[in-house]
N, C-alpha and C positions, 0 to 999 in steps of 0.2 A: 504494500500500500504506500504510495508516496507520501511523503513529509508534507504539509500544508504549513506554511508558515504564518504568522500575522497581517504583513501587507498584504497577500494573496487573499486570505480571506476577507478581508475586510471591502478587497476589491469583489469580490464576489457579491458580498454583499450589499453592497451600492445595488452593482448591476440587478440583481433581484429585487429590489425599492424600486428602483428606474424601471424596469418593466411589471410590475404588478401594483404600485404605491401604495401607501402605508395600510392602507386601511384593509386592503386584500392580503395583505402579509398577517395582520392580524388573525384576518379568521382564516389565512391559510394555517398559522400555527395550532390553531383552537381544533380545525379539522382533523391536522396529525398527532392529534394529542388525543381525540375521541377515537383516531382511526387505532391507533396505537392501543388505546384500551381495549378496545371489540376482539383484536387478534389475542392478545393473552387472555381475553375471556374465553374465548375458541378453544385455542390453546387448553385449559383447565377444562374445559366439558361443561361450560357454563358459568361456572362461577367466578365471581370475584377476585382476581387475587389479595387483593389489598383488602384485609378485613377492616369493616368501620369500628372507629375506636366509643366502647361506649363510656359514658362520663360516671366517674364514680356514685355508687351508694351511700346519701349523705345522711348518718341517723342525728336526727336532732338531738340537743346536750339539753335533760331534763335536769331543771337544779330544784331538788327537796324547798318546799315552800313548810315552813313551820310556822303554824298558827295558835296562839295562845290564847285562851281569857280570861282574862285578869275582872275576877267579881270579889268587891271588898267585901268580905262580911262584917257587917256594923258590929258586931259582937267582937271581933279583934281589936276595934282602932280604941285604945286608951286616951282620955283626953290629956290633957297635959295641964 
């Protein structure tokens, strides 16, 4: 395979802007990006390869509520 150097490519990629412009280059990449998916999904017999990551199980943090009631009984309080 030949070495590609920096200027070479970069000339390459000019010329592919100049004949397709920007905006076709765009969804040209978008399309070998879908195209590219479909084939390793082919590839595996269907499936996915890249599994979707699921977001963790988040249990909420219960904090003990401690409830007290405070009833004077008038028979304690001594006067002074």
């Amino acid at each position: 395979m030949p070495h590609i150097d920096a200027p070479a490519l970069i000339i390459i990629l000019v010329i592919v802007l100049v004949l397709f412009g920007a905006g076709r280059v765009g969804r040209l990449g978008g399309e070998l990006g879908s195209g590219i998916r479909e084939f390793r999904r082919g590839l595996n017999g269907g499936t996915d390869p890249v599994t979707p990551i699921e977001p963790p199980v988040v249990t909420p943090i219960v904090t003990p509520t401690v409830t007290t009631t405070t009833t004077q009984d008038p028979t304690l309080i001594k006067p002074l």
